[in-house]
N, C-alpha and C positions, 0 to 999 in steps of 0.2 A: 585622420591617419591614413595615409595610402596605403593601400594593398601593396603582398607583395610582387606582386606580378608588374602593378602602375610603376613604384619606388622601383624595380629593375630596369626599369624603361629609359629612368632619366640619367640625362648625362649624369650630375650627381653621382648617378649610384655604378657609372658602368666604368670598367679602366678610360683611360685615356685614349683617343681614337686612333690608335696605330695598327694598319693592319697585320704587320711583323708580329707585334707582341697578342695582339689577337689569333694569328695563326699557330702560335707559339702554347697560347693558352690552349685550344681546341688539341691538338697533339695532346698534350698533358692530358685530357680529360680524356681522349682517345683510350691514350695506355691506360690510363686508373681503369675505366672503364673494362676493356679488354682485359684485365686483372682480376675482376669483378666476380664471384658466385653466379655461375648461372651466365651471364653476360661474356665468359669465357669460351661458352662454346658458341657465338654467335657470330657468322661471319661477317668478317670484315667490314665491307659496305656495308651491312647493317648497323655493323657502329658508327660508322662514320657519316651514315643518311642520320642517325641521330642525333649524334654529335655536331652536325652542321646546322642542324636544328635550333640550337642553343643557342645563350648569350652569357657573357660575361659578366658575375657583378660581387666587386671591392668590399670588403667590410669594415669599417672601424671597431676599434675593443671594447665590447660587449652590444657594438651597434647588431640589432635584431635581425636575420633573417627571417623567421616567424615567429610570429605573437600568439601565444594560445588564444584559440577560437578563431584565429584566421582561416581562409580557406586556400590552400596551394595546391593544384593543378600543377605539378610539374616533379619534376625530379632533380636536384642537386648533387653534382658530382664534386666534391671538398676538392679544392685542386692543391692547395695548402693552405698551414696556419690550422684552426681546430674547433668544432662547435659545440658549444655547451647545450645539453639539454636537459631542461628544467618543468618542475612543478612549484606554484606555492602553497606548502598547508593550509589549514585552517588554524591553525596554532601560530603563522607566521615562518616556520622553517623553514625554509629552503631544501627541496627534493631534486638533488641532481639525477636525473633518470639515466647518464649517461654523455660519455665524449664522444663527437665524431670527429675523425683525423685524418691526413690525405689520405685520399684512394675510396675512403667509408662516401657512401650513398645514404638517400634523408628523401621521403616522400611518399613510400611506396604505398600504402594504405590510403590518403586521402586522393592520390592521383587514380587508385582502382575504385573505391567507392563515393567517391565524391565529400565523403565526409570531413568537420571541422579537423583544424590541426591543433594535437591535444595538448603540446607544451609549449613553453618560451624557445627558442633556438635563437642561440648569438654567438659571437665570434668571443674566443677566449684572448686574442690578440691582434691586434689594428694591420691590418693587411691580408687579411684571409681570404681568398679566393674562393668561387665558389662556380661553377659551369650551370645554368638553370636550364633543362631542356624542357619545353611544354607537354602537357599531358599531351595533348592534340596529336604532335609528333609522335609519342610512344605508340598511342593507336592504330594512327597510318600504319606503322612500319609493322604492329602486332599481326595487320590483315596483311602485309605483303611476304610476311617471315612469321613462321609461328613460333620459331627458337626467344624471339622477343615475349613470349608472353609465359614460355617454360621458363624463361631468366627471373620474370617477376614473381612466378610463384616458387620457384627455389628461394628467390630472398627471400617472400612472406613465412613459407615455410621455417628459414632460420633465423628467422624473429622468434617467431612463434616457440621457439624451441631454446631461447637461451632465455625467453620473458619467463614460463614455465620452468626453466633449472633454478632460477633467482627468487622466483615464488618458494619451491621447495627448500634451496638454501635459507631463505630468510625466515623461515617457519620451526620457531625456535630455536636455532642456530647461535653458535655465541658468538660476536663479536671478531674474535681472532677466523673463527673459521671464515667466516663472512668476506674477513677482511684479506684473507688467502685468497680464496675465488676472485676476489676481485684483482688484484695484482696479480695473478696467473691469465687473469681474462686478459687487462692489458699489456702484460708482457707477451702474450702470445701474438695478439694482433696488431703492437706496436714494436716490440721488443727488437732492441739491436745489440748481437752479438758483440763482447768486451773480453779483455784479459779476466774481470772481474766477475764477470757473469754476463748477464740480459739487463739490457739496460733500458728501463720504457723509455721510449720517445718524445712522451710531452710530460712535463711537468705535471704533478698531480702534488697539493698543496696538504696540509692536513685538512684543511675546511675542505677542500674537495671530497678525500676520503670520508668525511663526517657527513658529509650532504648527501655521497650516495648511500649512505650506510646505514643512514638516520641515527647516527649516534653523535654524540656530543664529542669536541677535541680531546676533551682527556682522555675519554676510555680509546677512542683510536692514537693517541700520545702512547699510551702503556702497552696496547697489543705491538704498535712497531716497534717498541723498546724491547719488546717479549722474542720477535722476532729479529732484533738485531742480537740478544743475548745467545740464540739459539743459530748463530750464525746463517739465519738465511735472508736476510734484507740487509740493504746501507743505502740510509737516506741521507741528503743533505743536501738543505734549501731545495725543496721538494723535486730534487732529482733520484730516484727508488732505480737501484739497482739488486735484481735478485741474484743472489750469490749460490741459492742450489735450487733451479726448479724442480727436482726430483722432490726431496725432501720438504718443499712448501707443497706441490703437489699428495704429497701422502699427509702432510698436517691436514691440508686441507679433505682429506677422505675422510680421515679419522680419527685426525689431532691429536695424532700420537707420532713421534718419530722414533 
């Protein structure tokens, strides 16, 4: 099984060799970048010595960009389309640890300590872009600019700080509340403003919702019925529109409206 770094290399795995649509890509990954935590206050040329850095590489649906235990040296900027990120039990379930979506960044920990990559990462739909900048390149650019290396520890930092709110949520928490936090997580950092409300942006399935939640479909089946009842969610064919984030926000404090 190739690395990911080899498998990025091959024609296979790179767009097509057009330098239009490759120029076109780089831009893209420029601005997500430039969007970025941390990576917003960093000037310009510095993104752009990084971002020229990079290379380009296509996914198919559910083809892997990391394979738990891999080793990735590098940094991924989702240019679009969306990646799953997974554990498997010991029981056999499936642990979605989370989606990543255009603009979201994937690397930051094994590119700083060199350590294994701890989940599956795949594309949730056949065409997903991806920007792969090499660790190498982050380093240069960290000794030449030190705003590069305040970026990477603002991100580690807001890891580190939403793994720990999820810890505490999940620690005896029921079900609904869980299930709040998590559709306010991604309405906030997907979410597109509607007549209706906030509308996420990528589908999230019920098995989705059951795999990050570690709960079986029924009981998340009854909490979004609970919340469709209570006027704050409309799903359909797992499109989740939140109809009051105020009010799922206060369910989600104290699960009481």
């Amino acid at each position: 099984m190739p690395s990911p770094e080899s498998a990025a290399d091959t024609d296979a795995a790179l767009d097509p060799p057009s330098s239009d649509r490759l120029q076109v890509a780089r831009e893209l990954a420029l601005r997500h970048l430039s969007a970025t935590l941390g990576f917003q206050d960093c000037p310009e040329p510095t993104l752009w010595a990084l971002v020229q850095g990079g290379r380009l590489r296509v996914l198919d649906k559910e083809e892997h960009l990391i394979r738990q235990g891999d080793s990735f040296d590098m940094l991924a900027v989702v240019l679009d389309g969306a990646l799953n990120f997974s554990q498997m039990r010991p029981d056999g379930q499936r642990y979605l640890v989370g989606i990543q979506c255009a603009g979201d960044t994937v690397g930051y920990v094994p590119m700083v300590d060199g350590s294994l990559y701890p989940y599956d990462t795949y594309a949730r739909s056949k065409g997903t872009r991806v920007w792969l900048i090499p660790g190498e390149v982050f380093r240069q650019q960290r000794l030449l600019d030190p705003s590069v290396g305040r970026a990477i520890e603002l991100q580690l930092a807001y890891r580190i700080r939403l793994a720990y709110a999820k810890m505490n949520r999940d620690a005896g928490q029921s079900i609904e509340v869980r299930l709040a936090h998590t559709l306010l997580l991604n309405a906030q950092r997907y979410g597109q403003p509607s007549e209706a409300g906030v509308v996420i942006g990528e589908r999230l399935s019920q098995e989705d919702l059951s795999d990050i939640l570690g709960a079986s479909r029924q009981r998340v089946n009854f909490a979004l019925k609970k919340f469709k009842e209570l006027g704050l969610v409309e799903a359909h064919y797992a499109h989740i529109t939140i109809l009051d984030m105020e009010a799922l926000a206060r369910f989600a404090q104290d699960n009481r409206l």
